[in-house]
Every structure is written in structure tokens, then in C-alpha cells.
C-alpha positions as CSV (number, residue, x, y, z in Angstrom):
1,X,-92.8,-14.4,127.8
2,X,-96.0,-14.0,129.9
3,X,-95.1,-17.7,130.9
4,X,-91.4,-16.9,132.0
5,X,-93.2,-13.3,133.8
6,X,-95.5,-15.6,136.0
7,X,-92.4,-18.0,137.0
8,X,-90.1,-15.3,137.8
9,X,-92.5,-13.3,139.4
10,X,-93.6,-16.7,141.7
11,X,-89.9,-16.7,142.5
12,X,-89.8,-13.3,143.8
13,X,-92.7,-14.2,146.5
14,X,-96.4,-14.3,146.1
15,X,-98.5,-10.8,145.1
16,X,-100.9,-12.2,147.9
17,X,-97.6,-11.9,150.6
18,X,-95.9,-9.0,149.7
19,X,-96.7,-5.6,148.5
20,X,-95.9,-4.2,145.6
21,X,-93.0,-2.1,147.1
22,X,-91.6,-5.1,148.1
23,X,-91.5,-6.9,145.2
24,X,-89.9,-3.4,143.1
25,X,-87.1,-3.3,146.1
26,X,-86.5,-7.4,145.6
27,X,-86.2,-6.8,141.8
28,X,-84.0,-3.6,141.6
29,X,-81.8,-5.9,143.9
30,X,-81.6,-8.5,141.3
31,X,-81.5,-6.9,138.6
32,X,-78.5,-4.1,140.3
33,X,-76.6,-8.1,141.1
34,X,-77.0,-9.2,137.4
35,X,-78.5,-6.9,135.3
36,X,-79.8,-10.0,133.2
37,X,-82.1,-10.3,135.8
38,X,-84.0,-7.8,133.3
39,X,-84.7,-9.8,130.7
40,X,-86.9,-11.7,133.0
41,X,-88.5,-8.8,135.1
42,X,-92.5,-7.9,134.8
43,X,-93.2,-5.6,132.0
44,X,-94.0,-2.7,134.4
45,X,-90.7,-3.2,136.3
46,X,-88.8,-3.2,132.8
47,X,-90.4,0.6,131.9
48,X,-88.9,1.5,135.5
49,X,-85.9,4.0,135.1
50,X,-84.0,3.1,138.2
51,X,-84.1,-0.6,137.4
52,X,-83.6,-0.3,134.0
53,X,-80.9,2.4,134.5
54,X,-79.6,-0.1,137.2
55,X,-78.9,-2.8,134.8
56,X,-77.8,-1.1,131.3
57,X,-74.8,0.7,133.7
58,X,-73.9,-3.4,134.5
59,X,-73.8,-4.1,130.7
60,X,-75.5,-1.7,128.0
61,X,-76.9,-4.6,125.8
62,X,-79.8,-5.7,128.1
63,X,-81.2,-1.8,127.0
64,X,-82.8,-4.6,124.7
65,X,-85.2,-5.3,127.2
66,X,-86.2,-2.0,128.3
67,X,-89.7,-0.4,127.1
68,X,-89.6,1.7,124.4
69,X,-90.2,4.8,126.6
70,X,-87.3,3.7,128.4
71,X,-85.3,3.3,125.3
72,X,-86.7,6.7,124.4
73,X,-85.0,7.7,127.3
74,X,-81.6,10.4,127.2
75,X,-79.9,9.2,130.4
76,X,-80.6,5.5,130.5
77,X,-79.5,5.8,126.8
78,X,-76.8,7.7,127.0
79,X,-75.5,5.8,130.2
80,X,-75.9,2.1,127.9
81,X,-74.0,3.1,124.8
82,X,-70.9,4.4,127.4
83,X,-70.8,0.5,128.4
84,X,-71.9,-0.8,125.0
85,X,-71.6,1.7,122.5
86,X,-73.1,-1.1,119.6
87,X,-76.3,-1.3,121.9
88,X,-77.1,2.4,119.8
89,X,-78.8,0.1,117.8
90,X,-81.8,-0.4,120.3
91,X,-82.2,2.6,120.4
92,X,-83.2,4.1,117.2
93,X,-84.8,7.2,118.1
94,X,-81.6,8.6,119.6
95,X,-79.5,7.9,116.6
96,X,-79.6,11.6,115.6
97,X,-78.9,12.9,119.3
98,X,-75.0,13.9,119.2
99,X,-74.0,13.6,122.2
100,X,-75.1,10.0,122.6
101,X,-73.7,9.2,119.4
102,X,-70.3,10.8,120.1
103,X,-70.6,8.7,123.6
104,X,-71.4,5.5,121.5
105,X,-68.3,5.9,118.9
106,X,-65.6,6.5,121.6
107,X,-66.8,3.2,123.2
108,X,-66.9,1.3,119.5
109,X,-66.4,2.9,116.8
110,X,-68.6,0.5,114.8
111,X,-71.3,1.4,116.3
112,X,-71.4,4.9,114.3
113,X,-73.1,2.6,111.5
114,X,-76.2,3.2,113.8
115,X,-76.2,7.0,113.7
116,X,-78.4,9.2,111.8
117,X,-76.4,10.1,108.5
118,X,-76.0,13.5,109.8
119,X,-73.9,12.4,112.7
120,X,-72.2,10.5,109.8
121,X,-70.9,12.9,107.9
122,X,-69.8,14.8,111.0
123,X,-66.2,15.4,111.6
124,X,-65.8,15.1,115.1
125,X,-67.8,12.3,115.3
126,X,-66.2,10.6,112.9
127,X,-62.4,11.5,113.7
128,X,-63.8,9.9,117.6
129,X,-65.1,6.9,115.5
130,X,-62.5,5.9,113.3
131,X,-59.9,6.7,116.2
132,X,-61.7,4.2,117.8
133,X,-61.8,1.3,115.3
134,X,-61.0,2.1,111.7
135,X,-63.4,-0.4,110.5
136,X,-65.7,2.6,111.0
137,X,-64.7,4.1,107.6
138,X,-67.0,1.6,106.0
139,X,-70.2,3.7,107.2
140,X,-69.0,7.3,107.7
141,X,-70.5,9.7,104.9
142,X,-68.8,9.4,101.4
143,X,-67.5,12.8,101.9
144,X,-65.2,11.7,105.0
145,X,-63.8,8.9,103.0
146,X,-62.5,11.4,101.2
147,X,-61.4,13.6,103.8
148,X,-57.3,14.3,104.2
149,X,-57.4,14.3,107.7
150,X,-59.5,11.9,108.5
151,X,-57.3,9.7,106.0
152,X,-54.2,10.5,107.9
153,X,-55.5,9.6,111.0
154,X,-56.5,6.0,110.0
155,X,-54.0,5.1,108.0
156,X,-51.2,6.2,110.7
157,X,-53.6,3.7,113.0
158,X,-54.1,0.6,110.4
159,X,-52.9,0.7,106.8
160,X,-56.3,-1.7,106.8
161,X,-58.1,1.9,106.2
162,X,-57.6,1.8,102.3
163,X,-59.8,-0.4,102.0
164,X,-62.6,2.0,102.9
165,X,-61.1,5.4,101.6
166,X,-62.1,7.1,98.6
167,X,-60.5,6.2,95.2
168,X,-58.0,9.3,95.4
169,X,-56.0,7.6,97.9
170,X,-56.1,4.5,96.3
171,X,-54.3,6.2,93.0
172,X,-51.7,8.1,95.6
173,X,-48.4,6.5,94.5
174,X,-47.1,7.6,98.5
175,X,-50.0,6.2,100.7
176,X,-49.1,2.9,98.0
177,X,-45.9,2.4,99.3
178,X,-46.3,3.4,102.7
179,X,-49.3,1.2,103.2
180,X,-48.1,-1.5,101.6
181,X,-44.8,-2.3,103.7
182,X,-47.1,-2.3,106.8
183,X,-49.3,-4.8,105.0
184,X,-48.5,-6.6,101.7
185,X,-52.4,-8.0,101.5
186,X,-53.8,-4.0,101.1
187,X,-51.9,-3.7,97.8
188,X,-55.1,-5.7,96.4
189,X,-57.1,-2.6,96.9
190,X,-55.1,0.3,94.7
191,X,-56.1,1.4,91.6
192,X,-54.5,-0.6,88.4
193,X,-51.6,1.4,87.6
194,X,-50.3,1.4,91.1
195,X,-50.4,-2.6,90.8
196,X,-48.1,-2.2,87.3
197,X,-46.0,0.1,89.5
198,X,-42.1,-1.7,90.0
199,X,-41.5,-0.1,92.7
200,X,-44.9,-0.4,94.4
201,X,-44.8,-4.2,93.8
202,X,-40.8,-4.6,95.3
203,X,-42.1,-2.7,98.4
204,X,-44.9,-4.8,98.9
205,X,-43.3,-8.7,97.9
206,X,-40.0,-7.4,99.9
207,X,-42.6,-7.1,103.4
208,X,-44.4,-10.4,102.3
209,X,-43.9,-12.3,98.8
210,X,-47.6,-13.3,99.2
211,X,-48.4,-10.1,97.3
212,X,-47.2,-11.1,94.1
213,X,-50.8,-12.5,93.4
214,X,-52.2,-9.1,93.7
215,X,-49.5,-7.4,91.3
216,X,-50.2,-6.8,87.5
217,X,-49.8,-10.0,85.2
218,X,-47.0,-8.0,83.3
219,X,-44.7,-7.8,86.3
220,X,-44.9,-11.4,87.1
221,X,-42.4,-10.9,84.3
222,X,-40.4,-7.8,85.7
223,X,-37.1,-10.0,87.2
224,X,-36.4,-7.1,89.6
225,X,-40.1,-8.5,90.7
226,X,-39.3,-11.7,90.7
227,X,-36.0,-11.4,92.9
228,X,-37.4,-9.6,95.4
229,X,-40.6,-12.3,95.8
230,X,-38.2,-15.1,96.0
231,X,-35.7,-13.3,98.6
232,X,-38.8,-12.9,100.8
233,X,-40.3,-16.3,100.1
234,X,-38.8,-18.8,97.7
235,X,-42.2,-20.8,97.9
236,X,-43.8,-17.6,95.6
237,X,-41.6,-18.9,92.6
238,X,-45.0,-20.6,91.4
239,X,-46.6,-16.9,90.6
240,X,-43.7,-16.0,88.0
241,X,-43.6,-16.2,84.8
242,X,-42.0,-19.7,83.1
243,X,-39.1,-17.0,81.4
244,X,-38.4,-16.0,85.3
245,X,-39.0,-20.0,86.7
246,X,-36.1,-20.7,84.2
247,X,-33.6,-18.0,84.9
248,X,-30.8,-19.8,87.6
249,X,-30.3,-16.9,89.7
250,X,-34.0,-16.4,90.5
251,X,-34.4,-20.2,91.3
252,X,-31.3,-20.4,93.1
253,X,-32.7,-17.6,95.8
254,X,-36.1,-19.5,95.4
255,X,-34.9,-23.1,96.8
256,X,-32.4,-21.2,99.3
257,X,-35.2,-19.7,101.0
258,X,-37.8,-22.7,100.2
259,X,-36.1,-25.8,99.4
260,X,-39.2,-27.6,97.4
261,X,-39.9,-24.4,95.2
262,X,-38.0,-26.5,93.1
263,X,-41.1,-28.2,92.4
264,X,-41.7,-25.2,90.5
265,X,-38.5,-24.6,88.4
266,X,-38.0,-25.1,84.8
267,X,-37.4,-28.4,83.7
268,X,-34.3,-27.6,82.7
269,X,-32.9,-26.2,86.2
270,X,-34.8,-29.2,88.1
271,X,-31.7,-31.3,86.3
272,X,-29.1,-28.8,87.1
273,X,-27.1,-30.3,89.9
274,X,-26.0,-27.0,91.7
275,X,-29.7,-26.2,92.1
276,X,-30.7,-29.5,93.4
277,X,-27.3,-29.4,95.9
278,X,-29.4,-25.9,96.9
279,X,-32.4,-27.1,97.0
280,X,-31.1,-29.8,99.3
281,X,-29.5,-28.1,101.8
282,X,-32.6,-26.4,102.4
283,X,-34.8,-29.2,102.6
284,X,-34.2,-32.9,101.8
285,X,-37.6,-33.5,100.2
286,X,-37.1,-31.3,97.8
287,X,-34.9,-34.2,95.4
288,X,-38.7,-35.6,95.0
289,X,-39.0,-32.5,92.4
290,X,-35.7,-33.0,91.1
291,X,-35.0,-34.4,87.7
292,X,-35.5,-38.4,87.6
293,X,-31.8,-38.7,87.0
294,X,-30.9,-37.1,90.3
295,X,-33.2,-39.8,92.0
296,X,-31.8,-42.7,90.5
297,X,-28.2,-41.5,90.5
298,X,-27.1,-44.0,93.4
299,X,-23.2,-42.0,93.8
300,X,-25.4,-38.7,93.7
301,X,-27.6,-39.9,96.1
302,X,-25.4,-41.9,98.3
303,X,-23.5,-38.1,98.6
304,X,-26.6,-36.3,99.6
305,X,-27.2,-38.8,101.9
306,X,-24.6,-38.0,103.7
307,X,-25.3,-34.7,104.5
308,X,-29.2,-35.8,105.6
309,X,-30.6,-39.0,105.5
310,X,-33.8,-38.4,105.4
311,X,-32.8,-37.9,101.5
312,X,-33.6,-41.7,101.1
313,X,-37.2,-40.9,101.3
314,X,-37.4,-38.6,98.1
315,X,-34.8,-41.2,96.1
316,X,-36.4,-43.6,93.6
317,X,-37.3,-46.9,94.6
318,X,-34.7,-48.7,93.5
319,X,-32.3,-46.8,95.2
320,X,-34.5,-46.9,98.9
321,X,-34.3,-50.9,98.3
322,X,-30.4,-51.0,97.6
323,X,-28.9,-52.1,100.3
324,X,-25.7,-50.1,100.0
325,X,-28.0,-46.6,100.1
326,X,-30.3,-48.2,102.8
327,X,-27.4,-48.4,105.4
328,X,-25.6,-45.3,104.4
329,X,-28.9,-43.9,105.5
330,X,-28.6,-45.6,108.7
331,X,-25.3,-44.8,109.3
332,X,-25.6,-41.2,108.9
333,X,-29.1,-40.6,110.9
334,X,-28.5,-43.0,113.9
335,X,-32.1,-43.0,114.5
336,X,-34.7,-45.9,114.6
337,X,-36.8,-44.7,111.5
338,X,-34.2,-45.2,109.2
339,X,-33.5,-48.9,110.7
340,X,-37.4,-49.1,110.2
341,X,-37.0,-48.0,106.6
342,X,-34.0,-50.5,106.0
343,X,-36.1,-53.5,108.0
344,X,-39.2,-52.8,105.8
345,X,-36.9,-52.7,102.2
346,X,-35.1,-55.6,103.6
347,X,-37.6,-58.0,105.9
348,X,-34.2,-60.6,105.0
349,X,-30.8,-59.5,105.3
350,X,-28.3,-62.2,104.4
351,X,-24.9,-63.3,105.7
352,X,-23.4,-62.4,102.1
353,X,-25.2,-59.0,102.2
354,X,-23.5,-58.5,105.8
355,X,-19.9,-59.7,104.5
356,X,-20.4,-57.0,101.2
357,X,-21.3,-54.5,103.7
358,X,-17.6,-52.2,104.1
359,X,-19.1,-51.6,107.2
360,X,-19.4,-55.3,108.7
361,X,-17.4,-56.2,111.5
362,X,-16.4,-54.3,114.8
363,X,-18.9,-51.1,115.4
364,X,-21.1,-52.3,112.3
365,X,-24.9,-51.7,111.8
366,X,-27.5,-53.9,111.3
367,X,-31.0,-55.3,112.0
368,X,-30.7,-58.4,114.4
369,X,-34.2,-58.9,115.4
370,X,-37.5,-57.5,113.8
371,X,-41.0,-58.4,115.2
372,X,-43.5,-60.1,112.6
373,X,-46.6,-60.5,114.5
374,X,-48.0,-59.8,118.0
375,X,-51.2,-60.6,118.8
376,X,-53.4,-61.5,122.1
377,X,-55.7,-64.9,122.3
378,X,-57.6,-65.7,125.4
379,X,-55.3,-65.0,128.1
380,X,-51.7,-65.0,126.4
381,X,-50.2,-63.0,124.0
382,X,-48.7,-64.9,120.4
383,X,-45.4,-63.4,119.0
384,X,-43.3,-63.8,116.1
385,X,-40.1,-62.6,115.4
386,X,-37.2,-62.9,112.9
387,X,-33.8,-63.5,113.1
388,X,-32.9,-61.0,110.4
389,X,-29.5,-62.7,109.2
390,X,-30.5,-65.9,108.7
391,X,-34.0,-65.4,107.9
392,X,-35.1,-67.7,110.6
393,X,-38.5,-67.1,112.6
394,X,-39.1,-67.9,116.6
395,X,-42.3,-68.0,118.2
396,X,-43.7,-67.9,121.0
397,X,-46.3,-67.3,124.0
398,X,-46.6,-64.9,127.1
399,X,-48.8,-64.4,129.3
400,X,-50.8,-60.6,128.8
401,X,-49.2,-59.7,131.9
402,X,-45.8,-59.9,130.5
403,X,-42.7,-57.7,130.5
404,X,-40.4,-56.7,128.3
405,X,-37.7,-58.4,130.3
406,X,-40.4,-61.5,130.4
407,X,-40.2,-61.3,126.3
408,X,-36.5,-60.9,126.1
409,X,-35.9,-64.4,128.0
410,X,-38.4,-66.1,126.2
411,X,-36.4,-65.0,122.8
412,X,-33.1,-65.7,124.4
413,X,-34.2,-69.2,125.3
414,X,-36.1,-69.9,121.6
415,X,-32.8,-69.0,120.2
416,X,-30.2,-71.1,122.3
417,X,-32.4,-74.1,121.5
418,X,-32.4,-73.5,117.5
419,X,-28.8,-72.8,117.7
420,X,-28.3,-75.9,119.8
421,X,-30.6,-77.7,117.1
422,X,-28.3,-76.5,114.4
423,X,-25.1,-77.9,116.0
424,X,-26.5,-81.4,117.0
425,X,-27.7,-80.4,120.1
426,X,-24.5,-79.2,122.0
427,X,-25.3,-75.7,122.8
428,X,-22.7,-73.6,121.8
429,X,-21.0,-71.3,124.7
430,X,-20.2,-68.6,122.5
431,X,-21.5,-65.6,123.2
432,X,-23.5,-64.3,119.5
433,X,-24.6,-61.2,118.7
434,X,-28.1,-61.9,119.4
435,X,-27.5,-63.1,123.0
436,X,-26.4,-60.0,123.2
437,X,-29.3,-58.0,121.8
438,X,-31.0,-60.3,124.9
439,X,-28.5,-59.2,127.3
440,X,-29.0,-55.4,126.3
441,X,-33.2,-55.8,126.6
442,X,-32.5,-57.6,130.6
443,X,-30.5,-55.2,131.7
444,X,-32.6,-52.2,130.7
445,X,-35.5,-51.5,133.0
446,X,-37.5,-54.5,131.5
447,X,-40.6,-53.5,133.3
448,X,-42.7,-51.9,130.5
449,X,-45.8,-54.5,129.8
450,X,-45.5,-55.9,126.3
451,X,-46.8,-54.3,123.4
452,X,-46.0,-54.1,119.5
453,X,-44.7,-50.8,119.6
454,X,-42.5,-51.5,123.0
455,X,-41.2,-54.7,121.2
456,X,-39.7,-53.5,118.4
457,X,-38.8,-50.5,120.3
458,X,-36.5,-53.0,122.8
459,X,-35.3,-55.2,119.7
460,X,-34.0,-52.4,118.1
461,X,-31.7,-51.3,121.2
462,X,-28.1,-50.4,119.9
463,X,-25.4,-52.4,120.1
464,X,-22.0,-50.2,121.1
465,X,-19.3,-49.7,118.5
466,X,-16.7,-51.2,120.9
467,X,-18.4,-54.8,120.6
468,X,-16.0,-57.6,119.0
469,X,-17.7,-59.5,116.6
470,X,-17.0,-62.5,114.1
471,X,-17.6,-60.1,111.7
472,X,-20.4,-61.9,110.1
473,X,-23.1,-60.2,112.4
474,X,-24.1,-56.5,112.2
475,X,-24.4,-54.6,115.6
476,X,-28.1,-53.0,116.2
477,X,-28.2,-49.1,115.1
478,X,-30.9,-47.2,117.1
């Protein structure tokens, strides 16, 4: 401190080149600009009234600094807690000086915690405090926690201000039910009858279902309980009682409103197909908590599918490797990660597979192209990539500064050649699928730099449903 003295008083100009005068005038300048300018100041300087007053008017805390006299002090005192009212706390020997206190309280209520317990149990005082911030309750006087009107007032401001009152109005069936469809948690705090109370516990699950924790054991029982949780929250389902977890109606609200609460159903009514179907409709994940015989039910899934693919995630596995589920799933999502899902199930689709497939031919869907491998040595960039119908693999090598258009050619030409290969060397004319695929990749923009992720992005481009094929190639679903 004496160090920090020294430097700022160097800063303000040598004691040798200015007068004492001076140096006051240059400090109550500072100190007026930023009153943490204080905190710095020569001890003399911070037991002066008009700098000191100067800078707790700027912000109330730095009374802090201030000598005690000055903290001792009615109008530099009064004038800090008006800015800061928690700042009452440096300044102890005003705690019992009303009119500072009441001046603290209507800035922050808290800070009545800092009175003199006189001023705590003062009415006035209080009603200004708790107006303020109710969180004042905690440290009025025990008899104001008590107090009707002070009561009124703060629960009409924040139903919060149970928490603090006396036990009175925490047995009061009617502050119960008014407080608690303001705010569900507060239920916590009344007495244990109140909590065993039907109608106290429907108010309070009916404005948030998260109260059901805080309700008597018995009602997680009570099924007028238990309906009104789930209507608000299916997710809730989990608090009730097994008897309740088992009866339809209750679980048929529960996965309406929170389709995997059926994670939390009986066993029995995890197998019963109407509440699956409901728990479905909310949310397709929710078949991964379905009886095992709903997951591997392939016409049941197949169905569901339909209606959302991304059911195929929660089926069993046999059923997300079947080829038949795989594309329905494609089919009905249109989107890449579901041709990601089928690609990964299916790294080698075969020409039989394709001619099984009801939807082979004109318009159908398919993998073409998948990319195995990408990776960079030296200066050139080493790709693999399979020919998903016949299970063939090209390779290849670009230079880092490659395109997408640059990768497309390169695949169109490794292709032509192993076709040509396979027909004795005369290069067929006819126009495949997969010269297609190429065409589709050149004619896009083509200037993205290669990468993995652009790859596969490009080889999965669609192919339109108007495209004639020999009907043993599938069209590329994106």
C-alpha cells in the first residue's frame, strides 16, 4: 500500500514542484473522473470529505477506501448507500441510523441484512426492503416473517417469498395454491399435509409436472395426480407409481406429450401396439423402449417407417441390415443420412439385390458410388472408391489442388477403361448409370477443392426419377 502511495503520488507531480494545494486540486480531479482513483489516493487525501464524498456519489462501493472517520461520516454515508445500498456494510457504525438504512433498502433490499436488528424488525423498513428484493425476507426480524402484510406484499411480488415466511403461511391451504401455480418448485417448501393435499399437488404438476418430486409418496399413487403430471409433461411418468406406469390411459397421455416416456411404461403396455403407434408419432426413437417384438417385427416396422424414417435407427439390427427396410427408409426420408445408413449396412449391393428391389427400374434408388478411402501423400491425394453394384473398386491419384470436377473425370475415365476391359476392350457407347452419376458431378459447380466429406457429398448427387434405365441399376437418392 505505502508502495502503490509513493507511485501514485510520483504520478501526480513531485512534493518538491507543487504545493500541497496543488496536489489535493489534481487528486479531487481524478478521483471526481473515476472515483477508483481512491483506492490509490494518499491516506490523508482518503480522510478528505470532498474527495471522498466526490467519489462514493460516482459508485458507493469505493466508501471501502475511505477512513474510518469518513465512514463514520452521515452525509458521505448516507450519499454511498443511495448509489450502492450493499456498501452499508462498510459502514458499520451507521447500521442503526434509520434514515441511512431506509436509504440503503430502497436501493437493495439485501442490503437490510447489514442493519442493526432494530431497523430489522421495523416495519417501514422492512415493507421498503422486501418491496425492493424479496430475498430480503431471509434477514428481517422473525416477527415480520410472520407479519400479514408484509406477507401479502411479497408474495403478490414473487411467490419465491415462502421460502422465507413463517411456518403459518406455509400450513395456509390458499397461499398453497396460489403460490404454487406461479411456481411449481415453491411447493417444496409447505408444510407436509399441504404436500398430501390432491388438489394442492394438481395445481402445482398442472403449471409444471416437475413438481411431482416434491408431492407426498402416497399421491404418486393418486391417478387424478398422475393425469394431470403427464398432461403437463409425459417425461414425469418416471415419478408414478408402477400401479399408475401400468394403467393405458395415463401412459397413453404420457408418450403423447413425451414420446420416449415409454421407456418408463409397464412392461406390459411397452408391447401394446396402440401405445407404441403413440409413442411414435411423437417421437421415432421412442420404438428403442418398445417391446423387442415391435423392433424385430419387419411388416411393423416397415409401416412405421413410413410415416418417419428415422424409425430405422431404433429397429433391431437385423431389421437396419435388411435390405428391404434399409431402402424403405431411403425412400421415404429422401435425405443423404439414410443413404449413409443403407451404404454402411450394405458396403455391396448386388445386381440380384437390385432386380428383388419392387423399386428397381425407372425413378429407382440406390447407391452407385461410395468413397473407401482418401488420403494425401507428398503432393497428391490417393482415392478409392467403389462401384456399389458390382462390388468393383477404382483408384486413383490427384493432385492436392484438385476439384471436385477434377475427381469426377478421373472416376469417369477409371470406369470407361474397366468397362472397356470387361467387354474385350471395345468401349461400349452406352450411356450407364454411372456415366451419369459423372455427368451430374461436371455439370454442378465442380469447383469445391477435394475433400472426404465433399466426395461423398458429390457421389451421392441424385439421379432424377425421369431417368430410363436397364433396370438393373438403381438411380442415386440424396
Amino acid at each position: 500500500i505505502l508502495i502503490l502511495s509513493f507511485l501514485s503520488w510520483c504520478a501526480m507531480g513531485s512534493v518538491g514542484q507543487e504545493s500541497e494545494a496543488e496536489v489535493r486540486e489534481k487528486w479531487l480531479s481524478a478521483v471526481q473522473t473515476d472515483a477508483k482513483k481512491l483506492q490509490h489516493a494518499p491516506g490523508e487525501l482518503q480522510n478528505d470529505r470532498e474527495i471522498v464524498l466526490a467519489a462514493v456519489k460516482q459508485s458507493g462501493w469505493y466508501l471501502h477506501f475511505a477512513s474510518v472517520e469518513c465512514q463514520r461520516d452521515y452525509e458521505i454515508v448516507l450519499a454511498a448507500v443511495t448509489q450502492d445500498g450493499l456498501t452499508l456494510s462498510n459502514a458499520p457504525e451507521m447500521a442503526n441510523h434509520r434514515e441511512v438504512v431506509l436509504a440503503a433498502v430502497k436501493n437493495n433490499g439485501r442490503s437490510i441484512r447489514h442493519a442493526d436488528l432494530d431497523l430489522r424488525r421495523d416495519r417501514e423498513v422492512v415493507l421498503e426492503a422486501v418491496s425492493n428484493n424479496v430475498e430480503a425476507l431471509e434477514y428481517v426480524h422473525a416477527e415480520l416473517q410472520d407479519d400479514d402484510e408484509v406477507a401479502r406484499v411479497a408474495l403478490a411480488l414473487d411467490p419465491r417469498a415462502i421460502t422465507w415466511l413463517s411456518p403459518r403461511f406455509k400450513s395456509d391451504r390458499e397461499v398453497a395454491l396460489s403460490v404454487v401455480e406461479r411456481n411449481c418448485k415453491m411447493l417444496q417448501y409447505f408444510s407436509a399435509d399441504l404436500l398430501e393435499d390432491v388438489e394442492v399437488v394438481v395445481a402445482a404438476v398442472t403449471s409444471d409436472a416437475e413438481a411431482i418430486q416434491w408431492a407426498a409418496e402416497s399421491l404418486r399413487a393418486n391417478r387424478e395426480v398422475g393425469l394431470a403430471t403427464v398432461r403437463s409433461n409425459g417425461v414425469q411418468l418416471f415419478w408414478l407409481d408402477p400401479p399408475l406406469r401400468d394403467d393405458k390411459e395415463i401412459v397413453l397421455e404420457a408418450v403423447g406429450s413425451y414420446g420416449q416416456s415409454l421407456k418408463f411404461a409397464s412392461d406390459r403396455l411397452r408391447a401394446d401396439q396402440e401405445v407404441i403407434e403413440a409413442a411414435l408419432l411423437n417421437n421415432s426413437r421412442a420404438l428403442l423402449f418398445a417391446d423387442e417384438s415391435y423392433r424385430e417385427n419387419k411388416e411393423f416396422v416397415i409401416s412405421a417407417i413410413r410415416r418417419d424414417a428415422s424409425v430405422l435407427h431404433a429397429a433391431a439390427d437385423s431389421l437396419r441390415r435388411d435390405v428391404e427396410v434399409s431402402f424403405e427408409a431411403v425412400r421415404s426420408s429422401g435425405s443423404s443420412k439414410w443413404v449413409l445408413d443403407v451404404l454402411l449396412n450394405h458396403p455391396k449391393l448386388k445386381e440380384s439385390w437390385v432386380r428383388a428391389n419392387p423399386f428397381a427400374g425407372k425413378g429407382a434408388v440406390g447407391i452407385l458410388f461410395s468413397l473407401s478411402s482418401m488420403e494425401q501423400i507428398d503432393e497428391e491425394l490417393h482415392y478409392k472408391v467403389m462401384a456399389c453394384l458390382s462390388g468393383q473398386e477404382l483408384r486413383g491419384s490427384l493432385s492436392v489442388k484438385a476439384t471436385v470436377l477434377d475427381l469426377g473425370q478421373d472416376i469417369q475415365k477409371a470406369w470407361r477403361e474397366l468397362r472397356a476391359q470387361e467387354q474385350d476392350g471395345s468401349e461400349s457407347k452406352e450411356e450407364s448409370s454411372q456415366d451419369f452419376l459423372i455427368h451430374l458431378m461436371m455439370s454442378s459447380d465442380g469447383g469445391d477443392p477435394v475433400s472426404p466429406l465433399i466426395a461423398t457429398a458429390y457421389l451421392s448427387t441424385s439421379l432424377t426419377s425421369n431417368c430410363d434405365f436397364d433396370g438393373k441399376a438403381l438411380g442415386m437418392c440424396m
